[in-house]
Legacy VTK file of the C-alpha trace (Angstrom):
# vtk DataFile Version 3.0
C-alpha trace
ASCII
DATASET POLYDATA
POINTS 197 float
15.984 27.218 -14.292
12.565 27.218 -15.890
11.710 30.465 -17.266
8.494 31.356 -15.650
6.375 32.255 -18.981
7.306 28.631 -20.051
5.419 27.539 -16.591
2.556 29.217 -17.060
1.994 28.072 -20.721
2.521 25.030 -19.727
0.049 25.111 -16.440
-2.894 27.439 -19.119
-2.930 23.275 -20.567
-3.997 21.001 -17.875
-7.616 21.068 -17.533
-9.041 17.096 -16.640
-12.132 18.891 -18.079
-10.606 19.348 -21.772
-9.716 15.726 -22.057
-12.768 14.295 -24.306
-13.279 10.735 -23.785
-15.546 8.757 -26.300
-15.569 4.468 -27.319
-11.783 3.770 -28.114
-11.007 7.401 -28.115
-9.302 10.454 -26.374
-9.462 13.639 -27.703
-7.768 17.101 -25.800
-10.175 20.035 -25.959
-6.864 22.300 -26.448
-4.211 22.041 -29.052
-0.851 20.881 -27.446
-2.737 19.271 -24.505
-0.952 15.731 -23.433
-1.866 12.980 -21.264
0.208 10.610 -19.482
-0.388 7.226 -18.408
2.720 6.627 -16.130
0.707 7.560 -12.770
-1.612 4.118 -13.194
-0.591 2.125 -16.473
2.174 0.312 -14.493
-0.512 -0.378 -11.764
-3.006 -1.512 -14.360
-0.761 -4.136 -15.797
0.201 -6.309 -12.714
-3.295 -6.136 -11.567
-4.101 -7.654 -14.712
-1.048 -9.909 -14.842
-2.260 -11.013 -11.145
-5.831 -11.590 -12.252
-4.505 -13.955 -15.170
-2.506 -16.173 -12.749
-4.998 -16.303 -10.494
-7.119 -17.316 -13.163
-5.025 -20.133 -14.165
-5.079 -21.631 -10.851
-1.619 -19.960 -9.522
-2.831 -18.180 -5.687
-0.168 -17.809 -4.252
2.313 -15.055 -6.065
3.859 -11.749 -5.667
4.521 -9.248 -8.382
6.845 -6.476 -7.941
7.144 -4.056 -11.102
9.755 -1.585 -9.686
7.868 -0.153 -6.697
4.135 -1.238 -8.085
3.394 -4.673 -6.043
0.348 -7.073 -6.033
0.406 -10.263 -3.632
-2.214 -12.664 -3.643
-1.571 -15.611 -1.131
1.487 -16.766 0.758
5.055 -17.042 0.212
6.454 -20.711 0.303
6.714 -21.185 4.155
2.711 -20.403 4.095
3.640 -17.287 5.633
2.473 -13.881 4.285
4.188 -11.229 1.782
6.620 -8.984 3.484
6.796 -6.116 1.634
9.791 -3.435 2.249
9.777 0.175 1.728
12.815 1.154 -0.698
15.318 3.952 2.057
15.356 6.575 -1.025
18.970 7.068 0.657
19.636 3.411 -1.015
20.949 2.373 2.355
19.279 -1.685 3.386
17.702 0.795 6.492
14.213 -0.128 5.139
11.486 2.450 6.744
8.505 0.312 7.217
7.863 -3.103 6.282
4.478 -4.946 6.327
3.124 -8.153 5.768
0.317 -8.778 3.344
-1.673 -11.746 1.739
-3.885 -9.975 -0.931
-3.624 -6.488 -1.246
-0.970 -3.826 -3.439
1.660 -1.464 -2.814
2.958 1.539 -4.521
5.441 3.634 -4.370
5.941 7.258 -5.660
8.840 9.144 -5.473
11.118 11.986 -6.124
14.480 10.686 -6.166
15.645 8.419 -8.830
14.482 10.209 -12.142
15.377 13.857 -13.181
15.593 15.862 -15.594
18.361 18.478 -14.430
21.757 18.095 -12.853
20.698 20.234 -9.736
18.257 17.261 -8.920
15.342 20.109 -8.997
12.863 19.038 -11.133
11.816 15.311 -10.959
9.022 13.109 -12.859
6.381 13.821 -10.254
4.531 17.442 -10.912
2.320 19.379 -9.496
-0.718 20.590 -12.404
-1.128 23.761 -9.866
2.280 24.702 -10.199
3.981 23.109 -12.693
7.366 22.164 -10.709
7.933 19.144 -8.875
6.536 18.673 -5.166
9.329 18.940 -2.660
7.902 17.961 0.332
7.498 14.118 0.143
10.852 12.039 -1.190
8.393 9.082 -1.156
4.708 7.939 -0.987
4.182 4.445 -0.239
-0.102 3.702 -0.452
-1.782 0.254 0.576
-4.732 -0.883 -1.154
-6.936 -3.361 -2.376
-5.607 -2.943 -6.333
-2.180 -1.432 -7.669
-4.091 0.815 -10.401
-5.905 2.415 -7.285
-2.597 2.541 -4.916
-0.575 4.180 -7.855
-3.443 6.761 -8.234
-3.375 7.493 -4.700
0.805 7.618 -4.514
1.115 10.035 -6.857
-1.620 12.266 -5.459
-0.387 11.825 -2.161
3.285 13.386 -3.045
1.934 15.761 -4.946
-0.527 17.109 -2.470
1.910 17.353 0.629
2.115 15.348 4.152
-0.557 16.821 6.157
-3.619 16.511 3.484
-2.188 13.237 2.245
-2.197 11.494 5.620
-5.977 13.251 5.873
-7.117 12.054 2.452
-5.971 7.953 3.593
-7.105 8.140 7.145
-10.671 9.006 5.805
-10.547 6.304 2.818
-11.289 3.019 4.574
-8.977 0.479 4.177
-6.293 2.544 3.247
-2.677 2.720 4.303
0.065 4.968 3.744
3.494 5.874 4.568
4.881 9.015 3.887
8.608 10.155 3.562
9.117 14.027 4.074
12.037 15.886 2.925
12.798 16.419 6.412
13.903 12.965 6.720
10.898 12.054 9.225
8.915 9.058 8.798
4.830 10.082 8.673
2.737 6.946 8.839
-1.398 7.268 8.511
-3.165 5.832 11.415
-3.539 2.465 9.952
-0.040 1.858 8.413
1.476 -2.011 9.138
-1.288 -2.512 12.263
-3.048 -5.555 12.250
-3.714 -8.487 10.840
-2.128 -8.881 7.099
-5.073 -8.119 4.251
LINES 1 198
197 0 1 2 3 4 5 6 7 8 9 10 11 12 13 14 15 16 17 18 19 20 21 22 23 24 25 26 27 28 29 30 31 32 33 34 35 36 37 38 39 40 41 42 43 44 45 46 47 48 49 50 51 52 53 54 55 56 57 58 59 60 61 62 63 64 65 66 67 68 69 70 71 72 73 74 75 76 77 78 79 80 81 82 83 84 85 86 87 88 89 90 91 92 93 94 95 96 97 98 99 100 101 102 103 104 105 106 107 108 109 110 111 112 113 114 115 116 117 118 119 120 121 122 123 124 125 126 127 128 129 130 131 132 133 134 135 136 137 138 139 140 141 142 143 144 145 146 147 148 149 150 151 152 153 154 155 156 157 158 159 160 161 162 163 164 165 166 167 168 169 170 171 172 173 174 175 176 177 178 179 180 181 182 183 184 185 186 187 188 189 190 191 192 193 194 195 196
């Protein structure tokens, strides 16, 4: 169990404020702050790897970097993307599955890395409390770019089922589908209707 004092140090260091950003730099306005990239970097990189194929001519591709998708296109039969939402109970029961052309996917969520053998405390954490959100097992967001549907995954678990779906259904556009620890299925208003993007 984390010792409570070690929380609260921990918490007395995240401040967006502190973090100093000039050309080609970052400096932290506190000694021992840290920043971590994970939330968007993977997003960042297949949008970029999708903007270089496109830019060679290749429309019609789907990247998948463990959860963080980008489509642009059709699949061989002409047909769009169908993108499947992982069961984080690794059964083949997939919980949604939608069909896109040019949009992204991401997926947070709470139940593949950890970092004690009670399965507690996972890579997702809350800056508020500093302990990991249990009331999401998975965030999947739909948007127009994976940097921006990573952003939104993470902040989705992290802020709970009931202001996540709120934040997407007022962000035009936007889909999500959220997993609760209760096992139910919470889908915002726009999730998988439609036409694929």
């Amino acid at each position: 169990e984390i010792a409570e004092l070690e929380l609260a140090t921990a918490r007395e260091l995240v401040d967006a404020r502190e973090i100093l950003l000039s050309t080609g730099e970052v400096h932290f306005g506190r000694k021992g702050m840290r920043c971590s990239l994970d939330g968007i970097a993977k997003g960042y990189i297949v949008d970029r790897a999708s903007a270089v194929l496109s830019a060679h001519g290749i429309e019609n591709h789907l990247i998948n970097a463990g959860g963080d998708i980008r489509t642009r296109g059709t699949n061989a039969k002409g047909m769009p993307w169908r993108i499947a939402v992982q069961d984080p109970q690794g059964r083949a029961n997939y919980p949604g599955i939608i069909a896109m052309r040019d949009g992204a996917v991401a997926t947070s969520g709470g139940y593949e890395i950890f970092f004690d053998q009670e399965k507690v405390y996972h890579h997702i954490v809350s800056p508020s409390t500093g302990r990991s959100p249990d009331t999401a097992v998975s965030v999947s967001v739909r948007a127009d770019s994976v940097v921006e549907a990573d952003a939104l995954s993470t902040a989705l678990f992290v802020m709970g089922p009931e202001q996540g779906l709120a934040l997407i259904d007022a962000l035009p556009g936007r889909e999500c589908l959220i997993l609760d620890s209760k096992g139910r299925h919470r889908a915002s208003r726009r999730w998988g209707n439609g036409t694929p993007s």
